[in-house]
PyMOL commands that place a pseudoatom at each C-alpha (Angstrom):
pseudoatom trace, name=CA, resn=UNK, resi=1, chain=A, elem=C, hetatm=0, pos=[21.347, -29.239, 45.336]
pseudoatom trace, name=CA, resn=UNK, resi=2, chain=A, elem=C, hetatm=0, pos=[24.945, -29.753, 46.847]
pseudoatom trace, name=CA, resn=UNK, resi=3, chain=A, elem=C, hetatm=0, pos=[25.648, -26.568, 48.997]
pseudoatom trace, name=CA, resn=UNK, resi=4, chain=A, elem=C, hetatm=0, pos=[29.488, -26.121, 48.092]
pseudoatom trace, name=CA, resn=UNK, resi=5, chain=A, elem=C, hetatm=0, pos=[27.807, -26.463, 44.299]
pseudoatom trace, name=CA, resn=UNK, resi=6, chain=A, elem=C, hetatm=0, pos=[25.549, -23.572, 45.633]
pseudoatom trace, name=CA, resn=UNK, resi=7, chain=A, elem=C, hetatm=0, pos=[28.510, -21.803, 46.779]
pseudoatom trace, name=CA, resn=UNK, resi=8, chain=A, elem=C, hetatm=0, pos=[30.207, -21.986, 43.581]
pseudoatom trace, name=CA, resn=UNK, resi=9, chain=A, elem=C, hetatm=0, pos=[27.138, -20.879, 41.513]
pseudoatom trace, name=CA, resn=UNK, resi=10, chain=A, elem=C, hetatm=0, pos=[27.186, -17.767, 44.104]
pseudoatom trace, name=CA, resn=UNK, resi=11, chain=A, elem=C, hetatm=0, pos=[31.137, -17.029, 43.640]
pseudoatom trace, name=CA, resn=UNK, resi=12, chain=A, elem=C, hetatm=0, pos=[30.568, -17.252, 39.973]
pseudoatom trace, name=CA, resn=UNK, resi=13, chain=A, elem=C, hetatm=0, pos=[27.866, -14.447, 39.792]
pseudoatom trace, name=CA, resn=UNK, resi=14, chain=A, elem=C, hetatm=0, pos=[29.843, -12.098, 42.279]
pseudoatom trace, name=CA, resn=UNK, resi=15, chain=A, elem=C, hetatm=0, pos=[32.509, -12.732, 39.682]
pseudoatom trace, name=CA, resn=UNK, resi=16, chain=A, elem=C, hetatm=0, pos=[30.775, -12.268, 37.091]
pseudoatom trace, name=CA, resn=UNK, resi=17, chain=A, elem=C, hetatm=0, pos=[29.186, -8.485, 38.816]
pseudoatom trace, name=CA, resn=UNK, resi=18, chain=A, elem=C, hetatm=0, pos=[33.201, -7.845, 39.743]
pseudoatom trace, name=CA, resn=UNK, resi=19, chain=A, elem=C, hetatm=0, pos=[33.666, -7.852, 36.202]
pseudoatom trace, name=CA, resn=UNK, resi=20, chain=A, elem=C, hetatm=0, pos=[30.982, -5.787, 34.821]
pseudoatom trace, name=CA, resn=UNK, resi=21, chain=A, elem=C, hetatm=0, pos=[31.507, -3.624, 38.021]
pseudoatom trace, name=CA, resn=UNK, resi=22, chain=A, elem=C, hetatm=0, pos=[35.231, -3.060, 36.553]
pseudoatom trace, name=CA, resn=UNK, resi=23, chain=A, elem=C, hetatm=0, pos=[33.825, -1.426, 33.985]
pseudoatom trace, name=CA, resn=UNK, resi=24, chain=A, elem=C, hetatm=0, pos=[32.875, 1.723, 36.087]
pseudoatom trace, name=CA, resn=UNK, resi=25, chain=A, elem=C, hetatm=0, pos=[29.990, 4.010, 35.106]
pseudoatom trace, name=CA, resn=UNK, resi=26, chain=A, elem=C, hetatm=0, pos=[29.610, 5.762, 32.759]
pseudoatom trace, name=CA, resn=UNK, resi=27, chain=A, elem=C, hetatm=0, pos=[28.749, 9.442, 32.395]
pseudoatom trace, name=CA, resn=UNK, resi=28, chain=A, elem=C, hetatm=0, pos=[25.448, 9.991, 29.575]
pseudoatom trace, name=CA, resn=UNK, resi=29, chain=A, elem=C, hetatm=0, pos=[24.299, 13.357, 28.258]
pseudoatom trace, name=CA, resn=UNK, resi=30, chain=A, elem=C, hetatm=0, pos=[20.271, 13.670, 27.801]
pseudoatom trace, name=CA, resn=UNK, resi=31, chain=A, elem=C, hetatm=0, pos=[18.840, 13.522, 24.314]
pseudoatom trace, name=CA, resn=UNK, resi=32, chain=A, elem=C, hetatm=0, pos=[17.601, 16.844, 23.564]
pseudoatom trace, name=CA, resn=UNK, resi=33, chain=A, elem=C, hetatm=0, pos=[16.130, 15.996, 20.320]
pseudoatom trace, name=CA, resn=UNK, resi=34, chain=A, elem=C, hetatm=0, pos=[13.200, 14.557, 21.671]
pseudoatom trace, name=CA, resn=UNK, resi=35, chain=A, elem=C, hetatm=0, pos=[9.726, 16.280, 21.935]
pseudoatom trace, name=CA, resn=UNK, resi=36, chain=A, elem=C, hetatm=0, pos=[8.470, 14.961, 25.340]
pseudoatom trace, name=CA, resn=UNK, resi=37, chain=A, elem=C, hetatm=0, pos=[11.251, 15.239, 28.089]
pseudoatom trace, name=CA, resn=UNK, resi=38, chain=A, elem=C, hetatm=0, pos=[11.755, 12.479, 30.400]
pseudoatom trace, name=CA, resn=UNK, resi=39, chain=A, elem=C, hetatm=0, pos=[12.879, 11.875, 33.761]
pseudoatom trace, name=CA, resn=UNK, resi=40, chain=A, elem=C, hetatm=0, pos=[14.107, 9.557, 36.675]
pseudoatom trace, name=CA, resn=UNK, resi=41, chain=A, elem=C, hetatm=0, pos=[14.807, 9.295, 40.253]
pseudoatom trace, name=CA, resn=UNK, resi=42, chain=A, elem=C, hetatm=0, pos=[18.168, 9.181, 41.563]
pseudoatom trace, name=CA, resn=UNK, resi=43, chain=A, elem=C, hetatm=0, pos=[19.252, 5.622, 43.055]
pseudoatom trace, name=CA, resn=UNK, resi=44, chain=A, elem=C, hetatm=0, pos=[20.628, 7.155, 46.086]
pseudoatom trace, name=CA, resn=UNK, resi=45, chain=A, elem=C, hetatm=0, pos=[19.005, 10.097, 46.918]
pseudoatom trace, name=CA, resn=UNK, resi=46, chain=A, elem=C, hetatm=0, pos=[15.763, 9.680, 45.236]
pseudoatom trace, name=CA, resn=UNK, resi=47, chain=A, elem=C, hetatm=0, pos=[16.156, 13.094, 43.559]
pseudoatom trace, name=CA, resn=UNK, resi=48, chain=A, elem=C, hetatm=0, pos=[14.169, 13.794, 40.374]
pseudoatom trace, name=CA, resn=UNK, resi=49, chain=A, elem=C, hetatm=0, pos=[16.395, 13.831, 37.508]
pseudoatom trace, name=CA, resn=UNK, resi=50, chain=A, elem=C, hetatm=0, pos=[14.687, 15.641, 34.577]
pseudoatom trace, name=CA, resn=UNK, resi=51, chain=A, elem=C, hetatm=0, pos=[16.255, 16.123, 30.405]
pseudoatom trace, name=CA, resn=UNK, resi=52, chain=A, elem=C, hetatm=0, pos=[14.850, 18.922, 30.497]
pseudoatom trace, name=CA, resn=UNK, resi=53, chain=A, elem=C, hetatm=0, pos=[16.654, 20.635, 33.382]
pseudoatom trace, name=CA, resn=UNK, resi=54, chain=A, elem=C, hetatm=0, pos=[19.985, 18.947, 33.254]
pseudoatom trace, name=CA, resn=UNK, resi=55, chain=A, elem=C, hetatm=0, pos=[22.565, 17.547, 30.834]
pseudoatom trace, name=CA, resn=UNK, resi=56, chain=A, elem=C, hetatm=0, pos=[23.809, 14.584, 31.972]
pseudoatom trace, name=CA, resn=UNK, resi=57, chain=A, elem=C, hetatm=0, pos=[23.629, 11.605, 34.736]
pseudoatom trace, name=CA, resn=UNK, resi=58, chain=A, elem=C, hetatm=0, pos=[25.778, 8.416, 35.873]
pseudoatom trace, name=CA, resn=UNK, resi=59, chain=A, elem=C, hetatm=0, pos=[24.984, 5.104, 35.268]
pseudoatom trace, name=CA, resn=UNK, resi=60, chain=A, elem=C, hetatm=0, pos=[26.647, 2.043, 37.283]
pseudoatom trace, name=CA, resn=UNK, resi=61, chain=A, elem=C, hetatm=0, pos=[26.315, -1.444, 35.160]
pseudoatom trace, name=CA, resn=UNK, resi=62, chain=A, elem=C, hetatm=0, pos=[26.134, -4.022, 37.655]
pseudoatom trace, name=CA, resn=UNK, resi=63, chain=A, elem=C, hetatm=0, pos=[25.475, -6.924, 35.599]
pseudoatom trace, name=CA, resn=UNK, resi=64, chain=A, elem=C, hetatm=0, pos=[23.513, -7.940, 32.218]
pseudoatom trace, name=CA, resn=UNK, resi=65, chain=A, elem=C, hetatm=0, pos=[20.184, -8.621, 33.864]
pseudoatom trace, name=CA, resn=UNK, resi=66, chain=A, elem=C, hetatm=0, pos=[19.522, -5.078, 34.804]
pseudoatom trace, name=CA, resn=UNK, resi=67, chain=A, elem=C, hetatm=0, pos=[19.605, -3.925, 31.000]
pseudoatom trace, name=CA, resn=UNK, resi=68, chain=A, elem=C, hetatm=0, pos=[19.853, -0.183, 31.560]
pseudoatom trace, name=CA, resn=UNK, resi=69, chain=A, elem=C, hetatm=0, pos=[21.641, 0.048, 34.505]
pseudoatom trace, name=CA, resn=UNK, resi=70, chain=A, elem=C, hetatm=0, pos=[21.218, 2.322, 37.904]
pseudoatom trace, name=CA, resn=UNK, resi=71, chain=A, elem=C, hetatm=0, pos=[21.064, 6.007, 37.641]
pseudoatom trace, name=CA, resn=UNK, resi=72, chain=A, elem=C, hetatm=0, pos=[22.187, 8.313, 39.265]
pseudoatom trace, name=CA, resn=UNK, resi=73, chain=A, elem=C, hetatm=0, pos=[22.052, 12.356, 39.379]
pseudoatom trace, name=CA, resn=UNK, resi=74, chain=A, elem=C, hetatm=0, pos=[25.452, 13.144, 39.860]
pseudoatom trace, name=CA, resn=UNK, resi=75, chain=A, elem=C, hetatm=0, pos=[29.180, 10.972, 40.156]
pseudoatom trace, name=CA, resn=UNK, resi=76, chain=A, elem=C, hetatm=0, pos=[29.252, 12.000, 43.828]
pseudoatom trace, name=CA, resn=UNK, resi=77, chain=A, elem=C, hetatm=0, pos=[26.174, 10.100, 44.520]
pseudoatom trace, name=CA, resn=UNK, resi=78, chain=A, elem=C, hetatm=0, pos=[27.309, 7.240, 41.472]
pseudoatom trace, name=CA, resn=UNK, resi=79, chain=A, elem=C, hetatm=0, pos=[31.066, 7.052, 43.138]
pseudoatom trace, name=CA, resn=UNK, resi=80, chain=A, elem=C, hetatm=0, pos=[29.152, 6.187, 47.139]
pseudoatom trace, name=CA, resn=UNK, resi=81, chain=A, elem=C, hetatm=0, pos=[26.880, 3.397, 45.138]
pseudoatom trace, name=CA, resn=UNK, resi=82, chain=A, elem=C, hetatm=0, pos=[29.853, 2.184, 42.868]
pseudoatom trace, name=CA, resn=UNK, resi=83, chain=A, elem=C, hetatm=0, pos=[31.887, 1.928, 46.597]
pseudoatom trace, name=CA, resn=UNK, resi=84, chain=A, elem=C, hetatm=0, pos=[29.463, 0.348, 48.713]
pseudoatom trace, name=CA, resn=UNK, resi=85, chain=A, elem=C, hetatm=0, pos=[28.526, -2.180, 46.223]
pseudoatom trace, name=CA, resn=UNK, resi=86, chain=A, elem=C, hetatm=0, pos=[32.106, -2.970, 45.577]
pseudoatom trace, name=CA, resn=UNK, resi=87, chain=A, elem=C, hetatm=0, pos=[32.663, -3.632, 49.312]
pseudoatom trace, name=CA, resn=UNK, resi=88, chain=A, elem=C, hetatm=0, pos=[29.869, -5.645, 49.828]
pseudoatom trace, name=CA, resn=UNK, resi=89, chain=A, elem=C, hetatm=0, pos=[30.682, -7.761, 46.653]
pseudoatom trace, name=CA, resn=UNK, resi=90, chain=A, elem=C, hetatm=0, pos=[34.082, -8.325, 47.823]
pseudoatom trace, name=CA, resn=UNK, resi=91, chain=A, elem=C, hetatm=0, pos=[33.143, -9.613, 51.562]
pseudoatom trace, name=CA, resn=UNK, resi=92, chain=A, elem=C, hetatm=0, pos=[30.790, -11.481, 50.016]
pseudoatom trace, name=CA, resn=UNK, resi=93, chain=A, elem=C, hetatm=0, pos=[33.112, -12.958, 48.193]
pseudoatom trace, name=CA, resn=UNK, resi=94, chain=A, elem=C, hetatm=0, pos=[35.956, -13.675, 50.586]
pseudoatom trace, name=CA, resn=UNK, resi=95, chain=A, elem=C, hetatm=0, pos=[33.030, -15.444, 53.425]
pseudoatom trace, name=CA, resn=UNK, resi=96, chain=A, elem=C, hetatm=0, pos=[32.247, -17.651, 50.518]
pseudoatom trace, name=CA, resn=UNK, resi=97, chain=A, elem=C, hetatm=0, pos=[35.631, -18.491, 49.819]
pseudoatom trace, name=CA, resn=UNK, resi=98, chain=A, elem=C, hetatm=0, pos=[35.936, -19.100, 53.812]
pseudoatom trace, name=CA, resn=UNK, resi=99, chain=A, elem=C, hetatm=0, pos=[33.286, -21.243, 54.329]
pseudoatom trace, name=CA, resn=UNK, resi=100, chain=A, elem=C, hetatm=0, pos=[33.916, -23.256, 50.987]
pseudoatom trace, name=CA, resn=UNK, resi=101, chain=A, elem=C, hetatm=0, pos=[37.542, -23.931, 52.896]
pseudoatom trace, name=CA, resn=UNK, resi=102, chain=A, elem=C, hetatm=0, pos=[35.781, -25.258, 55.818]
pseudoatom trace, name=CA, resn=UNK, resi=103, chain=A, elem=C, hetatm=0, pos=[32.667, -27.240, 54.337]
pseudoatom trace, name=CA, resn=UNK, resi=104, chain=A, elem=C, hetatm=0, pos=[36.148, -28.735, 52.053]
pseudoatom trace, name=CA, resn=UNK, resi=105, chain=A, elem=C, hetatm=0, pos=[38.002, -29.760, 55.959]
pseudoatom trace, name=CA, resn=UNK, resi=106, chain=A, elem=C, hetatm=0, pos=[34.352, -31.277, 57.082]
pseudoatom trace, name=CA, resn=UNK, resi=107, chain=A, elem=C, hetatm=0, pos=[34.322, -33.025, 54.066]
pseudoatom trace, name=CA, resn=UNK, resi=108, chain=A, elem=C, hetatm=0, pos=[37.894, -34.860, 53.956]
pseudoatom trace, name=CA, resn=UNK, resi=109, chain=A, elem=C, hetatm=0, pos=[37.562, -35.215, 58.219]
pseudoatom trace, name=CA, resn=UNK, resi=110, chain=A, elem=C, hetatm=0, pos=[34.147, -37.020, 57.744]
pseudoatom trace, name=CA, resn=UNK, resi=111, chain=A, elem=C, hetatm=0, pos=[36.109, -38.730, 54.496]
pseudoatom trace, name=CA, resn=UNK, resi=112, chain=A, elem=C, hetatm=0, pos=[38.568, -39.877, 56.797]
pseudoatom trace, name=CA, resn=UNK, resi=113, chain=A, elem=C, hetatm=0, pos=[36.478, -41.048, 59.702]
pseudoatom trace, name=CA, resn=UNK, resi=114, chain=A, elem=C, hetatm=0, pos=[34.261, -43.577, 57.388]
pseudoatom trace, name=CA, resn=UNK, resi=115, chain=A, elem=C, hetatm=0, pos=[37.278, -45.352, 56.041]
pseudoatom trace, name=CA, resn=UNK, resi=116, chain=A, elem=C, hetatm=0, pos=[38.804, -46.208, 59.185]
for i in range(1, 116): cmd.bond("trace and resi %d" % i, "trace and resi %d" % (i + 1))
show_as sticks, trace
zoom trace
């Protein structure tokens, strides 16, 4: 596989998490119909999260593939994940970019070289 193609495939699914990312997180309330109560670990803090002892949690939609999303106990802990992931995305985003400029100057120099 051609490596800027590799590079595009890449920028397109950082896109494509910028997007979904856009959408925030979302604040959900526990079901407290249900018989058995249920539970999760925080994504940050790795604090147990339980329906039956509080009334709502964050969730941060990255992209499709995770389905349910991450969870999170409370939006301080959702708003440092939601942060840090954005940051990383976009300087992810912006070396790709930079290195798709320079593999693009190798390109035309070696271009340039074989037709003289």
């Amino acid at each position: 596989m051609d490596l800027d193609y590799q590079m595009m495939t890449e920028l397109t699914a950082i896109e494509l998490n910028l997007e979904e990312l856009k959408v925030g997180y979302k604040k959900k309330y526990f079901r407290k119909d249900l018989i058995k109560a249920w539970s999760f670990k925080c994504h940050r803090c790795d604090k147990k999260v339980s329906s039956n002892e509080a009334d709502e949690y964050f969730n941060v939609y990255v992209s499709w593939i995770e389905g349910l999303g991450t969870r999170f106990c409370s939006k301080d802990c959702s708003d440092i994940f939601y942060n840090e992931l954005l940051n990383e995305l976009l300087a992810r985003r912006d070396q790709l970019i930079k290195h798709r400029e320079l593999l693009g100057k190798f390109y035309s120099e070696a271009e340039q070289k074989f037709l003289r």
